[in-house]
C-alpha positions in Angstrom: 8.7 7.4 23.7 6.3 10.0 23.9 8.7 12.7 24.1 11.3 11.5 21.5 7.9 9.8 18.5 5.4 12.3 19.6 3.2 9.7 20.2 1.2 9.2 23.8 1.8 6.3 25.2 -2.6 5.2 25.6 -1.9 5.3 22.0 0.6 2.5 21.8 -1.3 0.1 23.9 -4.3 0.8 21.9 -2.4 -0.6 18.9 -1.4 -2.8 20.9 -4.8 -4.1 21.6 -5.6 -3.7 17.8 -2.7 -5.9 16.8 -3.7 -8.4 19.2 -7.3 -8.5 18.1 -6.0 -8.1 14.5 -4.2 -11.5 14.6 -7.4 -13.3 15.5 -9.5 -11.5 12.9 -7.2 -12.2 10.2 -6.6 -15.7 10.9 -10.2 -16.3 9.8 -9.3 -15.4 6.5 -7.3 -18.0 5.9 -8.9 -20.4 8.1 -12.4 -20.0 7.1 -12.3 -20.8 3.1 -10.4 -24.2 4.4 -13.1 -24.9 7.0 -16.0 -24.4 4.2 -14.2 -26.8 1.9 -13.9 -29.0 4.4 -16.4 -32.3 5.6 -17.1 -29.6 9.0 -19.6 -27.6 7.4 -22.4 -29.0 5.1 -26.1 -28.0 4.5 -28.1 -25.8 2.2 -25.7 -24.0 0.1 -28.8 -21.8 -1.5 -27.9 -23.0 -5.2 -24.1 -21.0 -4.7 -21.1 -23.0 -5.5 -18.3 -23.5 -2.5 -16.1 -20.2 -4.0 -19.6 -18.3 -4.0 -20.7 -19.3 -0.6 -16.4 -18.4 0.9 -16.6 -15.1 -1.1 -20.1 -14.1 0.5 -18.4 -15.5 3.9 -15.4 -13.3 3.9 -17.0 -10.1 2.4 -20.1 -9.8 4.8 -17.5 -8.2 7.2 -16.8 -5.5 5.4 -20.5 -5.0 4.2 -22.1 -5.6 7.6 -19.8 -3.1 9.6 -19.4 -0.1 6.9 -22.3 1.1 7.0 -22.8 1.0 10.5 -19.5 2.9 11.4 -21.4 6.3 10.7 -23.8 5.2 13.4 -21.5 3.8 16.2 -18.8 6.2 15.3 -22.0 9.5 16.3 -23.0 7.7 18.9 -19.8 7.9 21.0 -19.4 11.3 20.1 -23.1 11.9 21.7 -22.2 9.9 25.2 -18.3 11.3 25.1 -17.4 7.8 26.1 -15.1 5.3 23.4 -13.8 3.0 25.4 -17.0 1.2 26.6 -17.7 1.0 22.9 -14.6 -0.6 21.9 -14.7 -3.5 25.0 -18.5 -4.5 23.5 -17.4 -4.6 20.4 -14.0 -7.1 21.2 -16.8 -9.2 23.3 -18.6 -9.7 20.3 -16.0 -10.7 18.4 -14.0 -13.0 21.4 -17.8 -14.7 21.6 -18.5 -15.1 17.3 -14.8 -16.4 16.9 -15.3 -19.3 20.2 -18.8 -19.9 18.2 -17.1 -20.5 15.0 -15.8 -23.9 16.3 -19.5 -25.2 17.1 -20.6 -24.6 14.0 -21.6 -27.0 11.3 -23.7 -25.2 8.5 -23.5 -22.0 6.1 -26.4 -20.9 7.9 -23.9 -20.5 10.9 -21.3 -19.1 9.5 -23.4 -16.4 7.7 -24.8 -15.5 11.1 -21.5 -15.4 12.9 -19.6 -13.6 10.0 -22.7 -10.4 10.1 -21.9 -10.5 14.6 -18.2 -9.9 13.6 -19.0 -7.5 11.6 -21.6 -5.5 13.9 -18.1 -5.4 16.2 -16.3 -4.2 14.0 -18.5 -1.1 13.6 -18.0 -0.6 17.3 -13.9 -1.3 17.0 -12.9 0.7 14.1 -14.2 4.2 14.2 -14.1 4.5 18.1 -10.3 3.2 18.3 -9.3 5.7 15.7 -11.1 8.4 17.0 -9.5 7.4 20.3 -6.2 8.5 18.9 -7.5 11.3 17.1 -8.9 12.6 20.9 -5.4 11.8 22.2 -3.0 13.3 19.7 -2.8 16.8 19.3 -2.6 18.8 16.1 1.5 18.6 16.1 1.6 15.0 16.5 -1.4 13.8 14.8 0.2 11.9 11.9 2.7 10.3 13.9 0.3 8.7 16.3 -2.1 7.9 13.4 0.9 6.0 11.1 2.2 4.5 14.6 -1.6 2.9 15.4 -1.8 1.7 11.6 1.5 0.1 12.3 1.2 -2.1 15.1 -2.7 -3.0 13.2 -1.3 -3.9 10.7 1.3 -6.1 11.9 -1.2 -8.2 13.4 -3.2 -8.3 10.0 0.2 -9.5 8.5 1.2 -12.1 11.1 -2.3 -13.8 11.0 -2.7 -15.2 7.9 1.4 -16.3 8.0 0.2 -18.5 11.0 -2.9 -19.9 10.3 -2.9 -22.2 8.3 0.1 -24.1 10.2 -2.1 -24.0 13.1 -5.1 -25.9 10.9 -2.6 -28.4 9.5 -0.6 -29.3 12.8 -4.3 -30.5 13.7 -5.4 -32.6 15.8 -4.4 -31.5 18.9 -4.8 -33.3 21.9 -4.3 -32.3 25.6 -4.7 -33.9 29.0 -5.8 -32.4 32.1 -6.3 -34.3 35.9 -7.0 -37.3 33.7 -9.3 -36.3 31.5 -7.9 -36.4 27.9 -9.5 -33.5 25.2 -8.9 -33.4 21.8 -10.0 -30.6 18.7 -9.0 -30.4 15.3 -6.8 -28.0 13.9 -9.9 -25.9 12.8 -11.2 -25.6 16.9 -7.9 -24.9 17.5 -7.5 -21.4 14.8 -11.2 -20.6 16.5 -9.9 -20.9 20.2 -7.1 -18.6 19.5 -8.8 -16.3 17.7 -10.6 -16.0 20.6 -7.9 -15.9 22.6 -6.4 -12.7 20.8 -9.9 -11.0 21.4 -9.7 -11.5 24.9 -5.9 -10.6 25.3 -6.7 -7.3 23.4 -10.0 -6.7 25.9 -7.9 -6.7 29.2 -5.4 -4.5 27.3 -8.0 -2.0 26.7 -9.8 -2.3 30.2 -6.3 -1.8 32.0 -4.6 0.8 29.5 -7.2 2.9 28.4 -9.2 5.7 29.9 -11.7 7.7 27.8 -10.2 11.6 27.6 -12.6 14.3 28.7 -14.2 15.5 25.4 -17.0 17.9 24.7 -20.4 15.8 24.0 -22.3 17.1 21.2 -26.0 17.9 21.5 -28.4 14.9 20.8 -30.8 17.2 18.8 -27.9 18.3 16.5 -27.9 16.7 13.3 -24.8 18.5 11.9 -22.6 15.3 12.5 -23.9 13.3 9.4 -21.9 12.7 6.0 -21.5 16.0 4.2 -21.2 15.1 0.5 -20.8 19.0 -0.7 -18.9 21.4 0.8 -20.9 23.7 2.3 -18.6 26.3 2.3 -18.6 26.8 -1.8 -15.3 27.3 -2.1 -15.0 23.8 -3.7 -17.5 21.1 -4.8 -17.5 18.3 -2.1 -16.4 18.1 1.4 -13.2 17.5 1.7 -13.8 14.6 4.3 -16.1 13.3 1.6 -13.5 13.1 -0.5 -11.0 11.8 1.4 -13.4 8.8 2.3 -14.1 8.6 -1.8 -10.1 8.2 -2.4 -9.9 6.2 0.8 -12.5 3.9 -1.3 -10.4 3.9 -4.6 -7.4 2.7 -3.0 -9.0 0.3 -1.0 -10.6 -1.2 -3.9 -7.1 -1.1 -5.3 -5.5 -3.7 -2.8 -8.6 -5.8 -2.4 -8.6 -7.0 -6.3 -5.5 -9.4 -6.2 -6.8 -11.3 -3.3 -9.4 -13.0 -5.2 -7.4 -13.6 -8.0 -4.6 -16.4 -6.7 -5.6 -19.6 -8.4 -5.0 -17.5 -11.8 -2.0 -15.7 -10.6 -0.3 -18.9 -9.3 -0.9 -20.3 -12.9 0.2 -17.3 -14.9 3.5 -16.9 -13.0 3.7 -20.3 -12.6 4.2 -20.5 -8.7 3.0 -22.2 -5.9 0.4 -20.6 -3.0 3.6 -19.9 -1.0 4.5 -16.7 -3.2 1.4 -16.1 -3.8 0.9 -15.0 0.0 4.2 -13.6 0.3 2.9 -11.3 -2.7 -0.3 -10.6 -0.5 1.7 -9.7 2.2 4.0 -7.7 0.4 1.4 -4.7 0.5 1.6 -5.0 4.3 4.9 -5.7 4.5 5.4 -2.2 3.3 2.8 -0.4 5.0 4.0 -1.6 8.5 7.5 -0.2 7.4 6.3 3.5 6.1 2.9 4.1 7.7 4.6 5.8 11.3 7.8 7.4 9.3 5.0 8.6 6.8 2.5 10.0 9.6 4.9 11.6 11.5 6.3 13.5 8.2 2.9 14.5 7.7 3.4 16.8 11.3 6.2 18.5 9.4 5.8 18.6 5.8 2.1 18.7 5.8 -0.6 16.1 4.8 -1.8 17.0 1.4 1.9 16.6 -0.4 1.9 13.0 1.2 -1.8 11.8 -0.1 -1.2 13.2 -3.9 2.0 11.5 -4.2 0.2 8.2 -2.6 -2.8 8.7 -5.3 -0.4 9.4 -8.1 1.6 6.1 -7.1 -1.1 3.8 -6.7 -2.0 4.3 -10.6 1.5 3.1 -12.0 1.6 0.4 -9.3 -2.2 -1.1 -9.5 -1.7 -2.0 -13.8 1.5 -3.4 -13.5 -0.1 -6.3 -11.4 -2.4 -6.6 -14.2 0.5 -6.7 -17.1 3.6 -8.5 -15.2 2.0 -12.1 -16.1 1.5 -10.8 -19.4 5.2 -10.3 -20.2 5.3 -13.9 -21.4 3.6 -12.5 -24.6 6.1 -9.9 -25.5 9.9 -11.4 -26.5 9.2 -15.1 -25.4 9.9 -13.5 -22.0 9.2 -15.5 -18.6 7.1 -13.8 -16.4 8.5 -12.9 -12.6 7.1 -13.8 -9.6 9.3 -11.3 -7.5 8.0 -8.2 -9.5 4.8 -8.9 -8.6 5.8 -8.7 -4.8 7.8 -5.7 -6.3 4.6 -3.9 -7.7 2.9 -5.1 -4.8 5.4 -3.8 -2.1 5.1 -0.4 -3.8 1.3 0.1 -3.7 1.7 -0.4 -0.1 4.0 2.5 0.2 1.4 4.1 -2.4 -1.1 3.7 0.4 0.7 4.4 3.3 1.2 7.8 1.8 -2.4 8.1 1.8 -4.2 6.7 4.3 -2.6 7.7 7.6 -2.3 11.0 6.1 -5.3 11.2 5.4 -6.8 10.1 8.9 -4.8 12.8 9.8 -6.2 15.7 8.1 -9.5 14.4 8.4 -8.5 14.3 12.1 -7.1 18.2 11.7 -10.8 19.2 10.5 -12.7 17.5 12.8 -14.5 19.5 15.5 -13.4 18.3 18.9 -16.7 16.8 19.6 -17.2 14.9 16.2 -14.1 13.0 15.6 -15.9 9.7 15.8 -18.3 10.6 13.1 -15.7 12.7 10.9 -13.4 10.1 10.6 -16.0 6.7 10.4 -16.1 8.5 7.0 -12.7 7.5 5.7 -13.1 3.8 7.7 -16.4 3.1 6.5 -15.0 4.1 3.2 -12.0 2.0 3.3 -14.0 -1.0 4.4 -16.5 -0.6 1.9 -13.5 -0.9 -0.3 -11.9 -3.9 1.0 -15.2 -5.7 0.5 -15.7 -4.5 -2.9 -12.7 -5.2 -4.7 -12.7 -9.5 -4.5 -16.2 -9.0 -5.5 -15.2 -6.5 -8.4 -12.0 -8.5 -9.6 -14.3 -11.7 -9.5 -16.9 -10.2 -12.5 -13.9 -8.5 -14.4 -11.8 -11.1 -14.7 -14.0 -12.7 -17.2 -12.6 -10.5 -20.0 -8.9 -10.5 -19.1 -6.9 -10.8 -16.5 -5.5 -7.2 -17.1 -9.0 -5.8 -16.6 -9.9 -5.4 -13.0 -6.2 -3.9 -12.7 -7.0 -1.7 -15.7 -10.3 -0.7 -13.8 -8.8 0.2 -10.4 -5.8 2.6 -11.7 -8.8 4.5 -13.5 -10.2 4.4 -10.1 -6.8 5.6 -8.4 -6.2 8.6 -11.1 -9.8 9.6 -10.1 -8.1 9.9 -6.6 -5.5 12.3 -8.1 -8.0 14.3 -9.1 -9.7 14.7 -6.2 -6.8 14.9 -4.2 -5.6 18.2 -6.4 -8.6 19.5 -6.4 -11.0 19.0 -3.3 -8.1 18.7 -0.8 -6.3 21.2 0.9 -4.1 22.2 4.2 -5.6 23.1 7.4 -2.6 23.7 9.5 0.3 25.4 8.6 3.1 22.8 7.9 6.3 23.3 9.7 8.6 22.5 6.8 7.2 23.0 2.6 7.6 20.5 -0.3 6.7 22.5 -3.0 3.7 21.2 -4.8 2.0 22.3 -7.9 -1.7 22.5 -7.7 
């Protein structure tokens, strides 16, 4: 596989081990708004409503670990060690997710939704600098689309899963005698857990740190660059790969927030309405390794302007498609909103992998891990934004936090034409203008 994808074979059972975890992870986000609503969980609710309190739940993640990436992501490129970084983290999360099952106020759940997120800031930006230390320059993209790909399936399955698990609940099992039963709710937490664990002994059995260059403890060259220092343009181009990295983020994040209104719009049950989620990652898990491994060919650049360009078109039209009603007495269609979903995934899969990649390509050998937290801190931030940012907007038409995020995406064309360029030499050229 290595010879024939390009793509080292540490690599594949790291994604393998990031699917695994991924599963678990995701899982909460279905399972988690069900167990708030449910009699499981009561207490002080600090004034918030239930959709309040789910929302603050399910974007602490995102806010707790962002920030942090920067940090963790430095601080393996200081010791020259990932691995050890990654096996805390997935301990951390094995341990919250367990904990999730004895718990029984908001307090809790708050508290165990910020320790997830603390291991995420040790997952995310080692693992993908793993694969940026492990790839070489030729075959970057393809082992970057092919990690995103496996990640991602996990993120898809999940959700699909989860709540059958919840509502085949009770479960009940006898051992020696002794008869145990949990609810459905114990039952999401335990194998949650479970798919921690799983990925844990993947990573202590598969994985071996490669031998990188440390960088000097006293050096303080490895924080975020916002202008590029160079003069030749106006911001780092890392910086501004993590900026577009935002944009689209925020991009996908808006719809999820949004499925009580687009369920009554298009007039459709909560089954479409996840199969519209999914649709995004539907397509990302079918483009992201062809994409990457273009990228070694045709170049990165050409690949992350076509993905910003797209995302504009793709982004509104989720904001208009339940509006068709108005126009011509026409019924709107739930299967072009998978449609305009299913093409901002390929939107994004031009640009994320890609752009992993070239942030990968200028990286210095001994500050991948803080070079690319950039682009994941980014992303999450993103993800944790957008439900947040669709939940205000929405107030003055359902068009509007659409409306909002294609602005955001043609900001990313912009910055893409303009404050990103090649590194290496592409083997093959798609003419570009710009």
């Amino acid at each position: 596989m290595k010879n024939r994808l390009g793509v080292n074979p540490q690599v594949i059972a790291l994604a393998l081990a990031r699917m695994s975890e991924s599963v678990g992870n995701s899982f909460l986000i279905v399972v988690l708004p069900l167990f708030i609503a449910s009699d499981f969980v009561s207490g002080n609710a600090f004034g918030l409503t239930e959709v309040a309190i789910t929302g603050i739940v399910l974007s602490l993640f995102g806010f707790v670990n962002s920030p942090l990436q920067p940090f963790t992501g430095r601080l393996s490129d200081r010791t020259g060690r990932r691995k050890i970084f990654v096996l805390f983290g997935l301990v951390l999360i094995a341990a919250a997710s367990f904990a999730y099952s004895l718990a029984s106020s908001y307090w809790h759940l708050l508290g165990l939704r910020v320790l997830q997120g603390i291991a995420g800031a040790f997952i995310i930006p080692t693992t993908v600098a793993l694969v940026n230390d492990l790839a070489a320059e030729g075959n970057r993209g393809g082992n970057m689309g092919t990690y995103n790909t496996f990640r991602l399936v996990g993120f898809g399955v999940g959700p699909i899963a989860a709540g059958g698990v919840v509502d085949a609940g009770p479960y009940s099992l006898s051992l020696g005698g002794i008869s145990v039963t949990f609810s459905g709710y114990d039952a999401a937490f335990y194998f949650a857990a479970c798919t921690a664990t799983v990925a844990f002994l993947l990573v202590t059995i598969l994985i071996r740190d490669p031998d990188i260059e440390t960088t000097d403890g006293d050096d303080d060259s490895g924080g975020i660059a916002v202008f590029d220092q160079s003069g030749e343009q106006l911001l780092d181009p890392v910086f501004a790969l993590g900026v577009i990295s935002f944009f689209m983020a925020v991009g996908i994040a808006i719809f999820a927030t949004l499925g009580d209104i687009v369920n009554a719009k298009l007039d459709q049950g909560p089954t479409m309405f996840g199969l519209q989620f999914s649709a995004f990652v539907l397509a990302q898990i079918l483009l992201q390794a062809p994409i990457g491994r273009a990228t070694d060919f045709y170049g990165r650049r050409v690949f992350i302007l076509a993905g910003t360009v797209l995302l504009v078109p793709t982004t509104l039209a989720q904001g208009l498609i339940p509006e068709i009603a108005l126009f011509g007495g026409l019924a709107p269609d739930s299967w072009l909103m998978f449609g305009a979903r299913f093409f901002q995934g390929a939107a994004g899969a031009m640009v994320f992998a890609p752009a992993l990649a070239l942030a990968g390509d200028i990286a210095p050998d001994d500050r991948s891990g803080s070079t690319l937290s950039v682009l994941t801190m980014a992303f999450g931030f993103g993800v944790a934004f957008g439900p947040l940012i669709s939940g205000f907007l929405v107030a003055w038409g359902f068009v509007v936090p659409f409306a909002v995020a294609a602005f955001l995406a043609a900001a990313g064309v912009v910055l893409a034409l303009t404050q990103v360029e090649e590194v290496i030499t592409p083997q093959r050229t798609i003419p570009l203008v710009g």
